[in-house]
N, CA, C and O atoms as CSV, one atom per row, in Angstrom:
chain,resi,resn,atom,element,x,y,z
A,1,UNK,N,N,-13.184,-0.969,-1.891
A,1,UNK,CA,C,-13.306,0.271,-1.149
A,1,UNK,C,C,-12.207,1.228,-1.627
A,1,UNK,O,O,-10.984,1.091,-1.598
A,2,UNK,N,N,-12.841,2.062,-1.999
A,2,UNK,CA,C,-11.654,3.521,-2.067
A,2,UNK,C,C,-10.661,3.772,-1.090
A,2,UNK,O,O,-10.714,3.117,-0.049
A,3,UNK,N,N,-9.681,4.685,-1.262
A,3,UNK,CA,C,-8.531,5.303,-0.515
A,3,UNK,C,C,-8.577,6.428,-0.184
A,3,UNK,O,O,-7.512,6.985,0.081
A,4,UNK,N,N,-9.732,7.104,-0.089
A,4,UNK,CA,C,-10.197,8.395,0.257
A,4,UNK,C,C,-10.536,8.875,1.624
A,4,UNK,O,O,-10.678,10.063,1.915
A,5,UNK,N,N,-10.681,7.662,2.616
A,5,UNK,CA,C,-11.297,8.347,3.670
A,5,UNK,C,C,-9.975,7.501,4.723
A,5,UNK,O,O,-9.610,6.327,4.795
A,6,UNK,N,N,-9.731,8.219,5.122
A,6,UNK,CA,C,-8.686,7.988,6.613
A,6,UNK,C,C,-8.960,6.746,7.572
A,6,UNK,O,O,-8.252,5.893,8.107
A,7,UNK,N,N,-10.568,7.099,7.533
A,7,UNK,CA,C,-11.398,5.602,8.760
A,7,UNK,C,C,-11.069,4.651,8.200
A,7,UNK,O,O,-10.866,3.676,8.922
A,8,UNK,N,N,-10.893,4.501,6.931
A,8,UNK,CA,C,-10.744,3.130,6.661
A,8,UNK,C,C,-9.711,2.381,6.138
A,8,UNK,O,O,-9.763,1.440,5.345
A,9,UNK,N,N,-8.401,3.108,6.880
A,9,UNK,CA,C,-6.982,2.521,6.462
A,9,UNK,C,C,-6.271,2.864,7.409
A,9,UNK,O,O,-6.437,3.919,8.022
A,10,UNK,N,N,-5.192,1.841,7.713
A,10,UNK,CA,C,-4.740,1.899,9.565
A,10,UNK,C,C,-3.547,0.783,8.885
A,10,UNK,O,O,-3.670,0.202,7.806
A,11,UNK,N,N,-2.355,0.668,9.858
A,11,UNK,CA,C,-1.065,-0.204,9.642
A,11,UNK,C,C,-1.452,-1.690,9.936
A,11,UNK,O,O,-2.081,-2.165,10.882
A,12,UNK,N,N,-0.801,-2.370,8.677
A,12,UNK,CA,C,-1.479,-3.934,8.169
A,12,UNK,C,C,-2.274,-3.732,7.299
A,12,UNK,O,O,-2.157,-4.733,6.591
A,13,UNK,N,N,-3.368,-2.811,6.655
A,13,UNK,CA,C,-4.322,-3.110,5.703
A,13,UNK,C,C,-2.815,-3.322,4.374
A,13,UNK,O,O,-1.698,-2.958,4.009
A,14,UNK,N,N,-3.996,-4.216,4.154
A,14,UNK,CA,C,-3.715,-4.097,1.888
A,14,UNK,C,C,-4.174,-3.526,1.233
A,14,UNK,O,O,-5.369,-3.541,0.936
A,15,UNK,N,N,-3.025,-2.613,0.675
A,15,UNK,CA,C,-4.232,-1.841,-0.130
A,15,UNK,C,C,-3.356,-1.458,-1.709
A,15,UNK,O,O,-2.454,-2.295,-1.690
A,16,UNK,N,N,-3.209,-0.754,-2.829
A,16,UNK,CA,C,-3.187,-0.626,-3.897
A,16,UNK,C,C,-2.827,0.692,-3.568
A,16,UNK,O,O,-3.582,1.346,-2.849
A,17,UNK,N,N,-1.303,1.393,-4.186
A,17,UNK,CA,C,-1.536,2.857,-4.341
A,17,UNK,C,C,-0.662,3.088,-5.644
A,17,UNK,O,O,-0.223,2.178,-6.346
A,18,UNK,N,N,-0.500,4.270,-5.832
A,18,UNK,CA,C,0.027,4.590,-7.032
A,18,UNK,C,C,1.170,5.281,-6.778
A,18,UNK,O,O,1.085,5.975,-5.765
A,19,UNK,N,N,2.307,5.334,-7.405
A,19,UNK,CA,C,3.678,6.018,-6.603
A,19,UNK,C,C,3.513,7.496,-6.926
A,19,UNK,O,O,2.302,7.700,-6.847
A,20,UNK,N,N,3.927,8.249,-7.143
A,20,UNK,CA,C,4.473,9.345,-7.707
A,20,UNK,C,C,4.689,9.598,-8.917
A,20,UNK,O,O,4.038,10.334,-9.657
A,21,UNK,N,N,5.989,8.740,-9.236
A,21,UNK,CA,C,6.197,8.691,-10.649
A,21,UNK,C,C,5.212,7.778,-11.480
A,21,UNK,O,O,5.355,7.716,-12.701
A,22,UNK,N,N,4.199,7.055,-10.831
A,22,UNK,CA,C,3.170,6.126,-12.099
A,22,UNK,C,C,2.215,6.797,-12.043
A,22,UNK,O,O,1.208,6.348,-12.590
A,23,UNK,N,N,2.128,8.217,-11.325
A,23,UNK,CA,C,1.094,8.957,-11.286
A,23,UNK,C,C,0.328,9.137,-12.832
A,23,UNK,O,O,-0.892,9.244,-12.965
A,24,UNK,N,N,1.099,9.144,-13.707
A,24,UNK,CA,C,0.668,9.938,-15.336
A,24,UNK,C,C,-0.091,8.158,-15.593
A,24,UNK,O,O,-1.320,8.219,-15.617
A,25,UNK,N,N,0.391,6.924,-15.745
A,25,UNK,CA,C,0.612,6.164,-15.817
A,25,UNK,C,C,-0.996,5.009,-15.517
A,25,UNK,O,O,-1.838,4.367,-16.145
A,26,UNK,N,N,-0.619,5.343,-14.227
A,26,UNK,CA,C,-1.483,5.253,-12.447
A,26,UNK,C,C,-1.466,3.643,-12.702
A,26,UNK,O,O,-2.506,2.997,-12.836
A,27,UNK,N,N,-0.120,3.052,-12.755
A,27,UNK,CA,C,0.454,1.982,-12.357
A,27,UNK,C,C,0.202,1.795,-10.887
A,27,UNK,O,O,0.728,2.593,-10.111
A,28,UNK,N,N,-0.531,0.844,-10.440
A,28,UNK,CA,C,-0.838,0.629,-9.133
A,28,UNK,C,C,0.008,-0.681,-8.393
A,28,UNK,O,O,0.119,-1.791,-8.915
A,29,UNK,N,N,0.552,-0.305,-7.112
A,29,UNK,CA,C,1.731,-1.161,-6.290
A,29,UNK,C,C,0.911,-1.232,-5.184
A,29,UNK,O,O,0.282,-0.311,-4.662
A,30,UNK,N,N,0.992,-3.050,-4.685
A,30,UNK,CA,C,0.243,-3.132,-3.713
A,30,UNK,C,C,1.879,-4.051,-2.718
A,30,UNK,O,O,2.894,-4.719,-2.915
A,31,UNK,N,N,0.735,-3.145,-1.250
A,31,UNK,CA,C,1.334,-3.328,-0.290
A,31,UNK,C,C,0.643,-3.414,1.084
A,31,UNK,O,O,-0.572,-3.223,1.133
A,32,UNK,N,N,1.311,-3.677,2.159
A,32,UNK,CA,C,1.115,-3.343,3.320
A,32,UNK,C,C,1.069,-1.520,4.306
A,32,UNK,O,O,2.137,-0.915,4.406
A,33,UNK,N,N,0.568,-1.280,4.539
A,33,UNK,CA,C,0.427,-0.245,5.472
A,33,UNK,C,C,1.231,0.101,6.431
A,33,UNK,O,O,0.899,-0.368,7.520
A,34,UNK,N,N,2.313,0.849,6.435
A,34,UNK,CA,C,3.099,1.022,7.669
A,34,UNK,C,C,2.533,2.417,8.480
A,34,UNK,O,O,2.105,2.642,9.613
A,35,UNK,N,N,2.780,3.226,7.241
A,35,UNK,CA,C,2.144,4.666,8.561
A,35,UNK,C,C,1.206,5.126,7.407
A,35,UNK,O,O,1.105,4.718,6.250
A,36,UNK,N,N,0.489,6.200,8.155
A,36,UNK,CA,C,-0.284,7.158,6.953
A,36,UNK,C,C,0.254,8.443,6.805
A,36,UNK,O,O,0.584,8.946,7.878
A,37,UNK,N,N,0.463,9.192,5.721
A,37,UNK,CA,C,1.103,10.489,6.606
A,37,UNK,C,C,-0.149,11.552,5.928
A,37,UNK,O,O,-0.041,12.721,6.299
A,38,UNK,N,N,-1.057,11.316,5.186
A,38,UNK,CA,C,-2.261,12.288,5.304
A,38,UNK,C,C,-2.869,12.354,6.393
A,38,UNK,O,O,-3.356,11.346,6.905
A,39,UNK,N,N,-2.959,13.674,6.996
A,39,UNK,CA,C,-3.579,14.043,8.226
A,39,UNK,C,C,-4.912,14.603,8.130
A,39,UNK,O,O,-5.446,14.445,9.228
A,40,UNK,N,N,-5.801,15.264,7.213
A,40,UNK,CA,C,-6.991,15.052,7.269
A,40,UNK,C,C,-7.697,14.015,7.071
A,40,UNK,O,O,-7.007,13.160,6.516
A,41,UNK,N,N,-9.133,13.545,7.327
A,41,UNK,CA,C,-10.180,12.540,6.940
A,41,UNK,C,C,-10.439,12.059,5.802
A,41,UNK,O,O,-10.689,10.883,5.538
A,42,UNK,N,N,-10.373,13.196,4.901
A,42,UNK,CA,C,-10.974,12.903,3.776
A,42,UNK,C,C,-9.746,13.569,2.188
A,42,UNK,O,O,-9.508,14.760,1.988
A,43,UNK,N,N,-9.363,12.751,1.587
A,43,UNK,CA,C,-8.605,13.345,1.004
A,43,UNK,C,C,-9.186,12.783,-0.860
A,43,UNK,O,O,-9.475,11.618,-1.132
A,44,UNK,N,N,-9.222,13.855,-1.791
A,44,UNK,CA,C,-9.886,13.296,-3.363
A,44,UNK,C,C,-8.869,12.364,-4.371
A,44,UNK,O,O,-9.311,11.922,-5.432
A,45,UNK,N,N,-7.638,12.141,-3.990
A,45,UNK,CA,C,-7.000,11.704,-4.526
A,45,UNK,C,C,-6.242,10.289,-3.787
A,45,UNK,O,O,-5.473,9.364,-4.052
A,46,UNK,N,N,-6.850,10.714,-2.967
A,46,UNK,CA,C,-6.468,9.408,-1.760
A,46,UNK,C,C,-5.545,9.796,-0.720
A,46,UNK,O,O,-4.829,10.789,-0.850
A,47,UNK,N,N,-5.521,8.813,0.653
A,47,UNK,CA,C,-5.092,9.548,1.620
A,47,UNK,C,C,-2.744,8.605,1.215
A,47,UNK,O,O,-2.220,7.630,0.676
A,48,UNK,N,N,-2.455,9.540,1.781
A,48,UNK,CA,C,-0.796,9.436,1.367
A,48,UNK,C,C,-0.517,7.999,2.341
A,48,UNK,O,O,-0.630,8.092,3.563
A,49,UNK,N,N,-0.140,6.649,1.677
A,49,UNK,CA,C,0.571,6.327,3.185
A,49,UNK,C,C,2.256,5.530,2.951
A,49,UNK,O,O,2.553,5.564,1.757
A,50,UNK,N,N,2.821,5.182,3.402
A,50,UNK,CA,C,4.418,4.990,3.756
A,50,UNK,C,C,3.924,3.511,3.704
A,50,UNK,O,O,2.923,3.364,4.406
A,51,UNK,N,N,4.435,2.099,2.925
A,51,UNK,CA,C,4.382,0.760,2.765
A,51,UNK,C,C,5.021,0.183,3.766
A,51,UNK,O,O,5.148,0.990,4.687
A,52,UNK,N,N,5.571,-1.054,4.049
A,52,UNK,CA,C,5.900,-1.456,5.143
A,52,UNK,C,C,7.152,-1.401,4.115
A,52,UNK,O,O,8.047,-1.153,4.923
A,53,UNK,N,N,7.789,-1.472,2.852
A,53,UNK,CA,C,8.771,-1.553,2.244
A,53,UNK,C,C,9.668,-0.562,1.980
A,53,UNK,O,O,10.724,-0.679,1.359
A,54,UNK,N,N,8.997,0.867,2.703
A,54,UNK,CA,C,9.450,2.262,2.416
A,54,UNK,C,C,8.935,3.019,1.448
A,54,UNK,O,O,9.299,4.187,1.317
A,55,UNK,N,N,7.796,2.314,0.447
A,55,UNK,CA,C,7.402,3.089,-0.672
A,55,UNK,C,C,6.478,3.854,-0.471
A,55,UNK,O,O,5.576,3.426,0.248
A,56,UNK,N,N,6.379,5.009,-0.927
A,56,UNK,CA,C,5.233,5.739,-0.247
A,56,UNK,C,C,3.734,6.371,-1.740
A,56,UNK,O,O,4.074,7.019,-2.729
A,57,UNK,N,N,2.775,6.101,-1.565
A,57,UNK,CA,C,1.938,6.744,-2.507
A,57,UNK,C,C,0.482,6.949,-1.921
A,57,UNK,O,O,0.167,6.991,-0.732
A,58,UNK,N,N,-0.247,7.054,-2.920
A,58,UNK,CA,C,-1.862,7.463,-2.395
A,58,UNK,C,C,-2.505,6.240,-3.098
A,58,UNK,O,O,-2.449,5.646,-4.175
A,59,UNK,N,N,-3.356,6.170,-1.521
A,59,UNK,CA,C,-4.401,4.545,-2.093
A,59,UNK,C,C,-5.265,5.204,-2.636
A,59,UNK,O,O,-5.919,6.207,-2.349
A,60,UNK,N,N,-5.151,4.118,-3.950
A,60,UNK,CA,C,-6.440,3.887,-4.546
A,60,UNK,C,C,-7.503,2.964,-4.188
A,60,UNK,O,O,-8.711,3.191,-4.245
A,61,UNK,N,N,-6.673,1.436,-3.649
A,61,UNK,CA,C,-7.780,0.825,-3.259
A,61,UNK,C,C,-7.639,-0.144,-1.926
A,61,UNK,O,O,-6.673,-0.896,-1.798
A,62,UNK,N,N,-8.493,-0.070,-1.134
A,62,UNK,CA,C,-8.236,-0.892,-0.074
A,62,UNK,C,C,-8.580,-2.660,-0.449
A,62,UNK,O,O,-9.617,-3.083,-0.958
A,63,UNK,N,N,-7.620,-3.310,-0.110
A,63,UNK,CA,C,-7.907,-4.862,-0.715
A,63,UNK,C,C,-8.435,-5.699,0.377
A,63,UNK,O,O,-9.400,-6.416,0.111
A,64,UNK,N,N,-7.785,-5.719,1.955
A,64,UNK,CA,C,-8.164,-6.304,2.830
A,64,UNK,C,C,-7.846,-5.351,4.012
A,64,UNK,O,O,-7.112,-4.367,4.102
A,65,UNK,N,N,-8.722,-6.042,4.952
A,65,UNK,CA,C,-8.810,-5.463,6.480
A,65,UNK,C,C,-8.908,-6.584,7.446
A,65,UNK,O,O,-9.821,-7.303,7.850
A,66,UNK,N,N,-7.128,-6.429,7.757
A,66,UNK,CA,C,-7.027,-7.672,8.337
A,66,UNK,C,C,-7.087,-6.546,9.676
A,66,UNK,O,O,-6.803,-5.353,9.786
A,67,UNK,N,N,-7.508,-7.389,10.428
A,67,UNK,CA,C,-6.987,-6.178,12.053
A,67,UNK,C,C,-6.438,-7.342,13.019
A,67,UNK,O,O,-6.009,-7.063,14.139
């Protein structure tokens, strides 16, 4: 599943994002979900979220949905 839509990423998912700087790169770092800080629904590059480790980037991919 993509990282594009808001519904489907919430604190605890796993998911795959890309930092900032691996943007050129699009070196992907997987993590846990702490917050989201994209505030619309739908975002083309993926929605922004904050790791439980402090790292922050845009998912590319959602891995699990643990709830």
């Amino acid at each position: 599943m993509n990282g594009q839509y808001r519904k489907d990423i919430f604190p605890g998912v796993e998911v795959d994002i890309v930092l900032k700087a691996d943007q050129r790169s699009g070196k992907r770092t997987r993590g846990i979900v702490k917050d989201l800080l994209t505030n619309s629904s739908f975002h083309p590059h993926g929605i922004k979220v904050r790791l439980t480790n402090g790292q922050v980037g845009r998912v590319q991919e959602v891995i699990s949905q643990k709830q």
